[in-house]
N, CA, C and O atoms as CSV, one atom per row, in Angstrom:
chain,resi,resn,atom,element,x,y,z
A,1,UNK,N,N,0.844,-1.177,0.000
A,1,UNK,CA,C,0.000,0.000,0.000
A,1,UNK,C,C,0.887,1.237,0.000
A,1,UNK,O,O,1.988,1.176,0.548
A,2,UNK,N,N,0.367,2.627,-0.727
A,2,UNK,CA,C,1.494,3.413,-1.070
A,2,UNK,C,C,0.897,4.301,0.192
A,2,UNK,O,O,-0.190,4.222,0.766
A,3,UNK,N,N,1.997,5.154,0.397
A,3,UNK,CA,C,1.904,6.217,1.777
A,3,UNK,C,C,0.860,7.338,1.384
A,3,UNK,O,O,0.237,6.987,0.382
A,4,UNK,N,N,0.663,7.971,1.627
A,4,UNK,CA,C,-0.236,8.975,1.396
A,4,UNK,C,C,0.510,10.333,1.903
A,4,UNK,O,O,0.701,10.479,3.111
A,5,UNK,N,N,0.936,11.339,0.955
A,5,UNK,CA,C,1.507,12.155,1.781
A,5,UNK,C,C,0.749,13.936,1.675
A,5,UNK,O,O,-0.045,14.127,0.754
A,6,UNK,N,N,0.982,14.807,2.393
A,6,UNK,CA,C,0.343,15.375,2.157
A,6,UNK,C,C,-0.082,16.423,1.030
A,6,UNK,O,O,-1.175,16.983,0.953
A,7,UNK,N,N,0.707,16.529,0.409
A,7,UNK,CA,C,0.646,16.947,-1.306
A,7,UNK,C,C,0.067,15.593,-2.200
A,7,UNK,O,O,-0.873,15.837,-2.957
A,8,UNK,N,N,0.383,14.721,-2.171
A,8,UNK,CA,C,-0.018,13.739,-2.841
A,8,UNK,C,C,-1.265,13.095,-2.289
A,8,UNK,O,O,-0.996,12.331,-1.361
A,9,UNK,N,N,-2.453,13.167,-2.558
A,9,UNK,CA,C,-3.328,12.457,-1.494
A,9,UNK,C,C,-3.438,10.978,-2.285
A,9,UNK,O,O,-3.314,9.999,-1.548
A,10,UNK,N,N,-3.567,10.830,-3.113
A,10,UNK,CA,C,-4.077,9.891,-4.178
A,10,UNK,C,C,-2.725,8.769,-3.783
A,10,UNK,O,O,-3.018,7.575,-3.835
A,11,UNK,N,N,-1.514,9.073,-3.460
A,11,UNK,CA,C,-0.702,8.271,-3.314
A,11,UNK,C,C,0.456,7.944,-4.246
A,11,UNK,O,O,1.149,6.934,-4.121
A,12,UNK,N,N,0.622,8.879,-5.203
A,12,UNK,CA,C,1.008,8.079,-6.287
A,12,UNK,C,C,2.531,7.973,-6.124
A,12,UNK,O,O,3.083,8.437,-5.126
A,13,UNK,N,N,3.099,7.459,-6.950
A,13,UNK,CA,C,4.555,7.018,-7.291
A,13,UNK,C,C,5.512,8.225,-7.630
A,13,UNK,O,O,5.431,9.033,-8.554
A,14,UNK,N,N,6.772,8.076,-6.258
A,14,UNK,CA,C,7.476,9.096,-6.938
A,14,UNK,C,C,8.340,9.815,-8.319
A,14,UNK,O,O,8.634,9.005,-9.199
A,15,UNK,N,N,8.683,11.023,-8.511
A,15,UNK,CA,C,8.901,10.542,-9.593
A,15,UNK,C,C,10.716,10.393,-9.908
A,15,UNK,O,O,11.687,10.657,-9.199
A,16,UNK,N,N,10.631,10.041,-10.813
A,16,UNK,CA,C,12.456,9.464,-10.361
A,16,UNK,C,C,13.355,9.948,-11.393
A,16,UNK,O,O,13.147,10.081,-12.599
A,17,UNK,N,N,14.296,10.167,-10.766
A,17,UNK,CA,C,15.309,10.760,-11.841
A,17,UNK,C,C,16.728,9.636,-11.355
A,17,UNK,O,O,17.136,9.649,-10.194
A,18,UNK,N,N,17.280,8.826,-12.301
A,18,UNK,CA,C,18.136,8.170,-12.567
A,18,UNK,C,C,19.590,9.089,-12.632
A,18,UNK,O,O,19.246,10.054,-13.314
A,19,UNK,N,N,20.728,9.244,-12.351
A,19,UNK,CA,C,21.751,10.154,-12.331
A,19,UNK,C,C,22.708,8.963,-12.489
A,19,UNK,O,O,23.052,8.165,-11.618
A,20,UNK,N,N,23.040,9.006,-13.684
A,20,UNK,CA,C,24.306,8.184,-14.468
A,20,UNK,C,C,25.632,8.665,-15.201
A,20,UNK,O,O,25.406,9.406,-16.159
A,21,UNK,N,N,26.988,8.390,-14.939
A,21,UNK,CA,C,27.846,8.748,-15.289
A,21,UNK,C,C,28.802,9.958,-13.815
A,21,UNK,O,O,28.761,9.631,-12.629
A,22,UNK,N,N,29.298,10.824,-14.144
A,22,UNK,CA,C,29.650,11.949,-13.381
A,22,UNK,C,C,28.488,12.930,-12.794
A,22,UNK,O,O,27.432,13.195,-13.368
A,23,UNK,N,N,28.889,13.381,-11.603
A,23,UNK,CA,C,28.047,14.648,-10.886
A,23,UNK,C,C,28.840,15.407,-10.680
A,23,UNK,O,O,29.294,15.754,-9.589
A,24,UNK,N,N,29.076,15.720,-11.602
A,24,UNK,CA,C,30.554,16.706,-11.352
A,24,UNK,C,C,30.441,18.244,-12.107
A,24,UNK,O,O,29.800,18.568,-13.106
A,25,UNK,N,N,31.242,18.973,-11.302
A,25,UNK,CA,C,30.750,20.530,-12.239
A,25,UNK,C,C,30.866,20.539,-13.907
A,25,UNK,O,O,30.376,21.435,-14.594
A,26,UNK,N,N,31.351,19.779,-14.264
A,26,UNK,CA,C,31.407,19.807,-16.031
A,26,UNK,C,C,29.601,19.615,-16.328
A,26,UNK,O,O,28.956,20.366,-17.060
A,27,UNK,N,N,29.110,18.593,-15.670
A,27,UNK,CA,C,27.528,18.696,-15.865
A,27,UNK,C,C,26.577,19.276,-15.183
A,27,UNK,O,O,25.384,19.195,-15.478
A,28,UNK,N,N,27.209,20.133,-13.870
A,28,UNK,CA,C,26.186,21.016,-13.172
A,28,UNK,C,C,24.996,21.294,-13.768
A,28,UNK,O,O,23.875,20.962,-13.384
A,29,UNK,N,N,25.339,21.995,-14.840
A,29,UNK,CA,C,24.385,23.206,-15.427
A,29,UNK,C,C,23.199,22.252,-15.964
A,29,UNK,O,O,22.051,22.687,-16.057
A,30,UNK,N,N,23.455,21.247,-16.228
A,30,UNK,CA,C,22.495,19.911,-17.438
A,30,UNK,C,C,21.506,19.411,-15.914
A,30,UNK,O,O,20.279,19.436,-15.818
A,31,UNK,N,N,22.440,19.011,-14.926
A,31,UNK,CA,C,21.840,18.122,-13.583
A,31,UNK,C,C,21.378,19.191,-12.879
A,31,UNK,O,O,21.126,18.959,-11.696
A,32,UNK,N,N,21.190,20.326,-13.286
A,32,UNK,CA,C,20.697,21.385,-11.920
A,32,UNK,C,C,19.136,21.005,-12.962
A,32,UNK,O,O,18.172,20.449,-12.434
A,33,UNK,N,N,19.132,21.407,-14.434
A,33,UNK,CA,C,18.080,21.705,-15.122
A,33,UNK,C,C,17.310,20.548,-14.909
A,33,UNK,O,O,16.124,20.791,-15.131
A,34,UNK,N,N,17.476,19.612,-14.634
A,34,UNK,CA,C,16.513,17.899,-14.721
A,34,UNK,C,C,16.228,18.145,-13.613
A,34,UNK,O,O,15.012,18.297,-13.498
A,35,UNK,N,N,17.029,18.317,-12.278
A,35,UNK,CA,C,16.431,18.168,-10.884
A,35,UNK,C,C,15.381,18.957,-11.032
A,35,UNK,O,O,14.297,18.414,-11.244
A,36,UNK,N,N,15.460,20.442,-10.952
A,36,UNK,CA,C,14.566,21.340,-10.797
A,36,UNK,C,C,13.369,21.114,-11.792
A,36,UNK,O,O,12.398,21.737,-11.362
A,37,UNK,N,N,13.135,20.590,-12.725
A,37,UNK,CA,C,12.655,20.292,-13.907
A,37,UNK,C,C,11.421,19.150,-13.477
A,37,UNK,O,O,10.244,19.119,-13.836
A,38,UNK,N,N,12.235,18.174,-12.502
A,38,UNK,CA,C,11.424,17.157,-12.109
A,38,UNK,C,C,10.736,17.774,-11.016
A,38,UNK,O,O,9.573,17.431,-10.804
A,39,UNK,N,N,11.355,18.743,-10.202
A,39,UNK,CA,C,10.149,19.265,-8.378
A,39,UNK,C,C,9.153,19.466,-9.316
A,39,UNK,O,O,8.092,19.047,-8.853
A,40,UNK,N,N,9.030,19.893,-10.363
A,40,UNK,CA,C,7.486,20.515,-10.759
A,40,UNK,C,C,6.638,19.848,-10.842
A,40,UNK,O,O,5.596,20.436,-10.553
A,41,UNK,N,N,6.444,18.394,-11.223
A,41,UNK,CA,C,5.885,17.464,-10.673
A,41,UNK,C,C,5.180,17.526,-9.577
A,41,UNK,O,O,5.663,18.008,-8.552
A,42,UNK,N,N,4.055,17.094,-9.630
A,42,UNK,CA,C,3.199,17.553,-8.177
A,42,UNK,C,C,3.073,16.106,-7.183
A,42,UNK,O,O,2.089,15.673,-6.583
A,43,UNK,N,N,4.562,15.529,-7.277
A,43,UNK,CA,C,4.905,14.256,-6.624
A,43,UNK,C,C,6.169,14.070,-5.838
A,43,UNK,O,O,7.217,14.661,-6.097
A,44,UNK,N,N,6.009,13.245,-4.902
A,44,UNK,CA,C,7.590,13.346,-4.270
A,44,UNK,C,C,8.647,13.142,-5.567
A,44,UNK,O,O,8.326,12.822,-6.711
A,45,UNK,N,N,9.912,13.403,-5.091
A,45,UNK,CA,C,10.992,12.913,-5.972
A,45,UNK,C,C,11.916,11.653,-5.248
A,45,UNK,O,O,12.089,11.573,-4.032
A,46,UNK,N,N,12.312,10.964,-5.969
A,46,UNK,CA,C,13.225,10.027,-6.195
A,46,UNK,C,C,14.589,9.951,-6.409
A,46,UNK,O,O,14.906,8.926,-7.014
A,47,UNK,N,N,15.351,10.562,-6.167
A,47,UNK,CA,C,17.007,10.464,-6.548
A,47,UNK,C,C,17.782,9.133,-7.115
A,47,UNK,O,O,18.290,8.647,-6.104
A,48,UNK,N,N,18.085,8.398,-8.110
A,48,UNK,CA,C,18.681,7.125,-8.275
A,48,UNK,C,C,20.266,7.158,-7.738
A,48,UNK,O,O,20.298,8.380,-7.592
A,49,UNK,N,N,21.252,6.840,-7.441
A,49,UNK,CA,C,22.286,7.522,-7.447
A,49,UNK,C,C,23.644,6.431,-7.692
A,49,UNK,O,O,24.855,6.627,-7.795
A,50,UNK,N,N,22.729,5.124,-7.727
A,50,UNK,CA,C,23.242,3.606,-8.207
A,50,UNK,C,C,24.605,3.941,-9.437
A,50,UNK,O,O,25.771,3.665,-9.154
A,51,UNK,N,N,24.259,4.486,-10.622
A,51,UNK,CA,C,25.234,5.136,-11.613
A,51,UNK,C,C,25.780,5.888,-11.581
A,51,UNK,O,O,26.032,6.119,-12.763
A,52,UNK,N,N,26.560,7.053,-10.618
A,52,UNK,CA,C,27.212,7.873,-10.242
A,52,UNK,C,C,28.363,7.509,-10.277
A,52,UNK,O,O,28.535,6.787,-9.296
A,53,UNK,N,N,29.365,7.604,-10.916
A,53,UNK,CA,C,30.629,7.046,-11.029
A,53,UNK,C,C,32.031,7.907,-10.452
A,53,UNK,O,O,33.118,7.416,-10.147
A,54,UNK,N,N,31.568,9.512,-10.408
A,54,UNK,CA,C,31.960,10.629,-9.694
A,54,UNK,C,C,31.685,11.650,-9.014
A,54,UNK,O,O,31.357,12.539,-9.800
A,55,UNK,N,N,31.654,11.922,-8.197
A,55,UNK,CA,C,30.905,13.292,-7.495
A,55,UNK,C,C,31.910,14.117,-7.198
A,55,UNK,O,O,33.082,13.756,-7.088
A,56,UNK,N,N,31.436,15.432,-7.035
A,56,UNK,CA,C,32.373,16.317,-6.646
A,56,UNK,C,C,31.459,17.472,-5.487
A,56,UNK,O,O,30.334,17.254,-5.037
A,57,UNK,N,N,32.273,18.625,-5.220
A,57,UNK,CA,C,31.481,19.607,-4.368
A,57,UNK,C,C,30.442,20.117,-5.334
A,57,UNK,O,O,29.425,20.372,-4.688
A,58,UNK,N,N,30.234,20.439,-6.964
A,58,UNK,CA,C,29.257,21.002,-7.008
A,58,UNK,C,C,28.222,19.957,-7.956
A,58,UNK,O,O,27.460,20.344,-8.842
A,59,UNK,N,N,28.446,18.403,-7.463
A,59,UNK,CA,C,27.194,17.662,-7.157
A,59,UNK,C,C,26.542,17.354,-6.024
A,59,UNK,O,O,25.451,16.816,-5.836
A,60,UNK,N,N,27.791,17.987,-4.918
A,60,UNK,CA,C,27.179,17.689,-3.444
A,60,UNK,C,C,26.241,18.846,-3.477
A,60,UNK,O,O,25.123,18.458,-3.138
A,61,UNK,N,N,26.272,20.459,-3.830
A,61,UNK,CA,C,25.055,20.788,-3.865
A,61,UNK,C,C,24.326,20.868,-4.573
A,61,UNK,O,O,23.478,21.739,-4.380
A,62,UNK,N,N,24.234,20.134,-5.635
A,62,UNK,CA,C,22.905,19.850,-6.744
A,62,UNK,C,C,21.962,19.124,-5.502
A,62,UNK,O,O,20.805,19.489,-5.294
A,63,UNK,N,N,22.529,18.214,-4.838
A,63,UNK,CA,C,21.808,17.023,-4.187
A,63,UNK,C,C,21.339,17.708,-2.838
A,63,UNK,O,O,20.476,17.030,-2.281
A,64,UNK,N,N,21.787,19.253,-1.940
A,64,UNK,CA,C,21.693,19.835,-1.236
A,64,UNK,C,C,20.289,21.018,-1.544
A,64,UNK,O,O,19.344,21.231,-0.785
A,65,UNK,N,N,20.519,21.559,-2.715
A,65,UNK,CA,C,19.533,22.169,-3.474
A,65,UNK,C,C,18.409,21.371,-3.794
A,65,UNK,O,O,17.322,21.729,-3.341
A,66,UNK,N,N,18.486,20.200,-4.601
A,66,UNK,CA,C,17.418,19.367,-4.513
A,66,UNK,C,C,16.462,19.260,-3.470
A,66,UNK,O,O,15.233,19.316,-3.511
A,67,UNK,N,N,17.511,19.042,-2.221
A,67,UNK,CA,C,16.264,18.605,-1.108
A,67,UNK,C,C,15.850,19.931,0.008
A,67,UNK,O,O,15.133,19.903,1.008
A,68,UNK,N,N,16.630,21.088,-0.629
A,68,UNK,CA,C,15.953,22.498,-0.395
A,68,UNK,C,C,14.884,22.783,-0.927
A,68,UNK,O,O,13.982,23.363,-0.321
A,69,UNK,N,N,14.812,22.396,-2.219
A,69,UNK,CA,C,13.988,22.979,-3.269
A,69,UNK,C,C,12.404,22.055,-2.795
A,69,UNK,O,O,11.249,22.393,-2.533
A,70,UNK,N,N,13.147,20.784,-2.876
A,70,UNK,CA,C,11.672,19.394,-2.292
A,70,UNK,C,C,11.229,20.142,-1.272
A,70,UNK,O,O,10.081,20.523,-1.501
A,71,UNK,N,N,11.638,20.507,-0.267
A,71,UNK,CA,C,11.336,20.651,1.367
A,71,UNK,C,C,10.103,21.810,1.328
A,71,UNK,O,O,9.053,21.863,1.969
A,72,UNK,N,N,10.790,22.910,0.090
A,72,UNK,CA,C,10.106,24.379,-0.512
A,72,UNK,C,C,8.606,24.041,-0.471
A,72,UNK,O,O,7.630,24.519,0.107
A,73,UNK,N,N,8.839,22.943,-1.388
A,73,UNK,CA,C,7.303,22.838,-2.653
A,73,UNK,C,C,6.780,21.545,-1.694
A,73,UNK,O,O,5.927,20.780,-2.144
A,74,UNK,N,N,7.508,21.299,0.031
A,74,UNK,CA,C,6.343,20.464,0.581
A,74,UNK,C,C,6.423,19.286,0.170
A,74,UNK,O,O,5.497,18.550,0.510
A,75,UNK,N,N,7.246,18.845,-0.471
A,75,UNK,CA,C,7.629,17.611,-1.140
A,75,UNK,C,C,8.731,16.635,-0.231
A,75,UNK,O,O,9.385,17.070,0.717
A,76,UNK,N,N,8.762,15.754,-0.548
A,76,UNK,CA,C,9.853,14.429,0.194
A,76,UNK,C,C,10.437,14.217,-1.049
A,76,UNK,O,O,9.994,14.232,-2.197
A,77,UNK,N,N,12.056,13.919,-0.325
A,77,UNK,CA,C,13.043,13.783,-1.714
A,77,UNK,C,C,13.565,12.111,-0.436
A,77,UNK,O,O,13.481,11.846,0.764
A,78,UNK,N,N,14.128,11.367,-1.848
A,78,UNK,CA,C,14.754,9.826,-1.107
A,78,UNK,C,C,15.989,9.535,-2.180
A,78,UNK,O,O,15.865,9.342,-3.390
A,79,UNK,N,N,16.919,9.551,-1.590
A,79,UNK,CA,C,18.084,9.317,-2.608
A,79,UNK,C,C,18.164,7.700,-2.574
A,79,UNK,O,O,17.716,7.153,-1.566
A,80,UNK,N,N,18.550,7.130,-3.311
A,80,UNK,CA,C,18.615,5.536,-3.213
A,80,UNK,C,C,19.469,5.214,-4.596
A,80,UNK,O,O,19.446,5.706,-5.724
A,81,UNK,N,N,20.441,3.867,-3.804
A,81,UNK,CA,C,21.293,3.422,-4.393
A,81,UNK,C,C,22.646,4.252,-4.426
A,81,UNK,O,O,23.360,4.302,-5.428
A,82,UNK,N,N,22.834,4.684,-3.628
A,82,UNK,CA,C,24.216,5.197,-3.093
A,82,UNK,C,C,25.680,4.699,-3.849
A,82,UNK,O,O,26.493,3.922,-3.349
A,83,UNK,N,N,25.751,5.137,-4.736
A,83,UNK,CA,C,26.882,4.308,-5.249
A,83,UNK,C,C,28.143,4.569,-4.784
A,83,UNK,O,O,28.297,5.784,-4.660
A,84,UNK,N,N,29.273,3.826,-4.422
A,84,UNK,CA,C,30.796,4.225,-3.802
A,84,UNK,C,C,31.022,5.659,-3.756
A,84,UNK,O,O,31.045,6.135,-2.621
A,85,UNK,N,N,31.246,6.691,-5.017
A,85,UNK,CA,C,31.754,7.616,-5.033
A,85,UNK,C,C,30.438,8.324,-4.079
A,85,UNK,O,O,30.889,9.066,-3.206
A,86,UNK,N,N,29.066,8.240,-4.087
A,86,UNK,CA,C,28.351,8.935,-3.334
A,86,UNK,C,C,29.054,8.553,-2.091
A,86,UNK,O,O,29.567,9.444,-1.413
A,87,UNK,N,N,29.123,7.408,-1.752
A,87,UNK,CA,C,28.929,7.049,-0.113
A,87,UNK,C,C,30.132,7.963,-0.058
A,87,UNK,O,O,30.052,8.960,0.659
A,88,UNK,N,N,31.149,7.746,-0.683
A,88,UNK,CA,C,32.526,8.114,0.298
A,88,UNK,C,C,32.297,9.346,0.159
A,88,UNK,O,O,32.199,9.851,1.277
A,89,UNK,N,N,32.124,10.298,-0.877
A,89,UNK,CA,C,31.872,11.850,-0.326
A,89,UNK,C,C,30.835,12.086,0.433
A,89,UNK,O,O,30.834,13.262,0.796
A,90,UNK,N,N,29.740,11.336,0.927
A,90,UNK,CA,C,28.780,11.407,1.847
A,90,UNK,C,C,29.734,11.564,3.274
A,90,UNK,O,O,29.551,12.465,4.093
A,91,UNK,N,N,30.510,10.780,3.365
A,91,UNK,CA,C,30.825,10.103,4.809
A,91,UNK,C,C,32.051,11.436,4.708
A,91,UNK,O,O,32.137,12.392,5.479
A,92,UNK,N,N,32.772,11.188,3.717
A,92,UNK,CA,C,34.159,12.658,3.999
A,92,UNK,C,C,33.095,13.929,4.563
A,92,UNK,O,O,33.295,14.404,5.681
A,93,UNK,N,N,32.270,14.293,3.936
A,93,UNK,CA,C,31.734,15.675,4.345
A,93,UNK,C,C,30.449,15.032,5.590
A,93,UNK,O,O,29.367,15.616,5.647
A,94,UNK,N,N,30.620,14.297,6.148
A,94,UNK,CA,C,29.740,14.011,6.933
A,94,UNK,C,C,28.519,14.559,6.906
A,94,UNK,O,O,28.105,15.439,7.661
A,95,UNK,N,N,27.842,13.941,5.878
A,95,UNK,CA,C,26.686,14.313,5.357
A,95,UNK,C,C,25.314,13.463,5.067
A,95,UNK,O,O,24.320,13.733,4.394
A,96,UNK,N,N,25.703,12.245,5.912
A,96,UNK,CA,C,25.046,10.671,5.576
A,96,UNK,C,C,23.596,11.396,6.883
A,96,UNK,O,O,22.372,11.428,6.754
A,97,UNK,N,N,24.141,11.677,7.568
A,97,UNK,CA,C,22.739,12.189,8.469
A,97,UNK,C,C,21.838,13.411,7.570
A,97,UNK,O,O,20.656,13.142,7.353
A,98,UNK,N,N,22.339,14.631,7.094
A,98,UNK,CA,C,21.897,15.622,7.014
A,98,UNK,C,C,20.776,14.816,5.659
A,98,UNK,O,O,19.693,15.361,5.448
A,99,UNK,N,N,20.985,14.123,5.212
A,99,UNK,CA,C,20.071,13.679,3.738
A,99,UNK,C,C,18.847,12.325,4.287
A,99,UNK,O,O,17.782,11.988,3.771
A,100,UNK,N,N,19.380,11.934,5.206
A,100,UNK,CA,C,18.413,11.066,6.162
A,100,UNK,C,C,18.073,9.430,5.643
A,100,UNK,O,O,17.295,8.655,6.200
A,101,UNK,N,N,19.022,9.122,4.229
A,101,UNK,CA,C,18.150,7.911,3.495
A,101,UNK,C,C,19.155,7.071,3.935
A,101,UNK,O,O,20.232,7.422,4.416
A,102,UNK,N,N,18.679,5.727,3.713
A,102,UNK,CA,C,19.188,4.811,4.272
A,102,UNK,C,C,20.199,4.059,3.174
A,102,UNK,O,O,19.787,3.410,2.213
A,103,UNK,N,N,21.625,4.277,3.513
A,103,UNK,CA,C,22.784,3.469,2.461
A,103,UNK,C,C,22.978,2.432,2.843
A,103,UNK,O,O,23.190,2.062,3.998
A,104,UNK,N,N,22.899,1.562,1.425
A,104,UNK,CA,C,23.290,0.523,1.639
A,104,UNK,C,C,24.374,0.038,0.705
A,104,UNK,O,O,24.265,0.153,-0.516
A,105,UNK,N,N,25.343,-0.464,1.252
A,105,UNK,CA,C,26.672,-1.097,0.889
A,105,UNK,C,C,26.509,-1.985,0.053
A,105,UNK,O,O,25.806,-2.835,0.599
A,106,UNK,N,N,26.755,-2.298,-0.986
A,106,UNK,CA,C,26.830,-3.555,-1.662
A,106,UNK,C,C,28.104,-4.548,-1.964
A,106,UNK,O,O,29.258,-4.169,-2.164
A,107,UNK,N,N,27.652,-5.850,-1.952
A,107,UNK,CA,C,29.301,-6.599,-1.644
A,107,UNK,C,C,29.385,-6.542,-2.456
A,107,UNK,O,O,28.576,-6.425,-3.377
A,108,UNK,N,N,31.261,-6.656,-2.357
A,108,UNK,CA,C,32.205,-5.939,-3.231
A,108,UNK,C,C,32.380,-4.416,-4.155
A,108,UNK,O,O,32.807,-4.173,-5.283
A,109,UNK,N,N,31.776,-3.506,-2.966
A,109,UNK,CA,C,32.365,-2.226,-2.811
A,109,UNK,C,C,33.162,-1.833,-2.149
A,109,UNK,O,O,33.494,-0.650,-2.218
């Protein structure tokens, strides 16, 4: 059964944005336009983050902005699939609390 939240009454499915390859400032400008692109959606958002192969500081605040922007418009943001380069710049900037989702390790990472 899906949650019911309070923008969404009907329940529906968040909506998801897949983030594959680099998060890195060479694609800022492309990954700022999809995030923000997707809040308009009158649904929670979804973060994929499974394909992330690099992150840097200005994907750490694409992903900071994101869940400013969610929080704005009353929305719930859930990052999932944490891939290595997320986790470890998660954990260097000690930032695994401030985003609240639950990482999970996969063997042989």
């Amino acid at each position: 059964m899906k949650k019911k939240s309070k923008h969404d009454p009907a329940g529906a499915a968040p909506s998801l944005l897949q983030i594959d390859g680099e998060m890195t400032v060479y694609r800022a400008a492309e990954l700022k336009e999809r995030m923000l692109g997707i809040l308009e959606h009158p649904t929670d958002l979804e973060i994929g983050l499974s394909g992330v192969t690099e992150i840097d500081s200005a994907g750490i605040q694409l992903l900071l902005l994101a869940k400013r922007s969610a929080a704005h418009r009353q929305r719930s943001l859930r990052l999932t699939g944490h891939s290595p380069a997320v986790i470890d710049a998660f954990e260097l900037l000690n930032l695994v609390g401030h985003f609240g989702d639950p990482i999970v390790v996969l063997p042989g990472h």
